[in-house]
C-alpha positions in Angstrom: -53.3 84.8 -58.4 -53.4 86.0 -62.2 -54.6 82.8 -64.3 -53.3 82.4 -67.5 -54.4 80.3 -70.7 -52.0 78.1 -72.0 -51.0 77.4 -75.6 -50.8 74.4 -77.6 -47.1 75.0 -77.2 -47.8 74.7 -73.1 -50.3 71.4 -73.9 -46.8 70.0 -75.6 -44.9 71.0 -72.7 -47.2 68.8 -70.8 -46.8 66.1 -73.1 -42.7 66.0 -72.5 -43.8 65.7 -68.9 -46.2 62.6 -69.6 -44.0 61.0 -71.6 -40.5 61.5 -69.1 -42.5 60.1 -66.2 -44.1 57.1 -68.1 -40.4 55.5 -69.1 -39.7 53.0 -66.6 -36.2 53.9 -64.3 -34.9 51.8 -62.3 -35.5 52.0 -58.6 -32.7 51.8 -55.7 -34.7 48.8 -55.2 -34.0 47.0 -58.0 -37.1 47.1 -59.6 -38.0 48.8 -63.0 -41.3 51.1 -63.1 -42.4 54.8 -63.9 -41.9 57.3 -62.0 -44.6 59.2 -59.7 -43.5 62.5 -60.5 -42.2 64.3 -64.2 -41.3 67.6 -64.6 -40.6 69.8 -67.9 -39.3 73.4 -68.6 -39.3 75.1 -71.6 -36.0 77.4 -72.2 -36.4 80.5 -74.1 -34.5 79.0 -77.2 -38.2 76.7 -77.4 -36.4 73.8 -76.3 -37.1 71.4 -73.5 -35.7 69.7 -70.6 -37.4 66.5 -69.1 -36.7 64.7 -65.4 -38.3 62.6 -63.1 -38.2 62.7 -59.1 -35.5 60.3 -57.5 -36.8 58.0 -54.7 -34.4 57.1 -52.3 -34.7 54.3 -49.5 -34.5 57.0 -46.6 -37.3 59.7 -47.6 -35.4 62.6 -46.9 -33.0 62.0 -49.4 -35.5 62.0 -52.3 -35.4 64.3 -54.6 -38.6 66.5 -56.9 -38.2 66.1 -61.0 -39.1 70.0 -60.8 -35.1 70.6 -59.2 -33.8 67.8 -61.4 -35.1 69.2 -64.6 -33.9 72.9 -62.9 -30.7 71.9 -62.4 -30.6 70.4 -66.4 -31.3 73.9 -67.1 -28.9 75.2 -65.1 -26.7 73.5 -67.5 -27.3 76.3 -69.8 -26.2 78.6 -68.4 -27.1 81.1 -71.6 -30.7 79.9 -71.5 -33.5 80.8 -69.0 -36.4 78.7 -68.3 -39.8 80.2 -69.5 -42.2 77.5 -68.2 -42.6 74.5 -66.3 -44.7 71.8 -65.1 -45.1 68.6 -63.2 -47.4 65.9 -63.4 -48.1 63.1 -60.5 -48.1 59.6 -62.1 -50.2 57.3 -60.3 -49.8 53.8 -61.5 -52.7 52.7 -63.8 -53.8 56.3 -64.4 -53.1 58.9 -67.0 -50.7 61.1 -65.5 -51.8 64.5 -64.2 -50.5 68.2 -63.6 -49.3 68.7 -60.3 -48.8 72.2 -58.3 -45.0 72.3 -57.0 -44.5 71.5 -53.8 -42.8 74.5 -51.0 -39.4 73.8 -51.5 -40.0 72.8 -55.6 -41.9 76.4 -55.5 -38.3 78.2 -53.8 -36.4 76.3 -56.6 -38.0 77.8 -59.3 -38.4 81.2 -58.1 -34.9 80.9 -57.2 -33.4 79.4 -60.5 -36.3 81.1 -62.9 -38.5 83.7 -61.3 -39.8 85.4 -64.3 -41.0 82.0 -65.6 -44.7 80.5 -66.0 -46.0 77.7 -64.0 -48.5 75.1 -65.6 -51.0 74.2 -63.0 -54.6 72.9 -62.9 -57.3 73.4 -60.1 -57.4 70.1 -57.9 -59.9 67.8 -59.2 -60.0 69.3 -62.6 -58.9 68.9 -65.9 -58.5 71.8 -67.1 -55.1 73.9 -67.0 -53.9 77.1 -66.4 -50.3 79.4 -66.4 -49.1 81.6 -63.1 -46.0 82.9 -62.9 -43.7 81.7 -60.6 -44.1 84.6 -58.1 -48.0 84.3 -57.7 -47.5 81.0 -56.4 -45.0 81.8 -53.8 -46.0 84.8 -51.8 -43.6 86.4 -49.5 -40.7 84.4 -50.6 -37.7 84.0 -48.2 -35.4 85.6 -50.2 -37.6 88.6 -50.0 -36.9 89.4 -46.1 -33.0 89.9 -47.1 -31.7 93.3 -48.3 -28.4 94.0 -49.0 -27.1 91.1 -46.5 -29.7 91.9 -44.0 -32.1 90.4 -42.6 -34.9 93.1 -42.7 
């Protein structure tokens, strides 16, 4: 995988991020507290779209902030995203970047596969851009040509 630096417009990419999963939502539960997880993606006009993961009672239903802030794009349809990031909130701590899971990973190669991913190496601080494809080797997509499954 080809590591990237990031700019100080990625560090405030990272910031929208921070701050989206620090605002306290309210749970299905009925209790008020951050989120775990944030997400933000740049669009190619410079502007930004935030989300947080939804947790739901039965697991399966919860959903990523990286699809969430996806699908905000998706509202755009003129714009593409350029970059995006997650970071894991854990309660107490600064929040921190966060690879995308497997399915978050499909999502974005799916909805913005020429796009940069913010990542850092686990147990470090310091951060790093890979495009979208580089994390997702031999995508799904890939083993269909022209409605067949090759």
């Amino acid at each position: 995988m080809k590591k990237e630096e990031i700019s100080d417009a990625d560090h405030a990419l990272v910031a929208a991020a921070v701050a989206a999963v620090k605002k306290p939502v309210l749970h299905p539960f009925g209790e008020k507290s951050p989120a775990l997880v944030g997400a933000a993606a740049r669009l190619d006009d410079g502007g930004i779209v935030t989300a947080v993961n939804l947790i739901a009672d039965v697991g399966g239903l919860s959903i990523c902030a990286e699809p969430i802030a996806i699908a905000e794009a998706a509202r755009l349809p003129d714009r593409k995203i350029t970059e995006i990031v997650a970071v894991y909130h854990v309660p107490g701590e600064e929040p921190k970047v966060v690879s995308p899971c497997g399915r978050c990973r499909e999502a974005i190669t799916d909805y913005a596969p020429g796009c940069s991913v913010i990542l850092r190496t686990p147990g470090k601080s310091d951060l790093f851009k890979a495009s979208a494809a580089d994390i997702l080797p031999l995508k799904y997509a890939e083993f269909w040509q022209g409605g067949r499954f090759i």
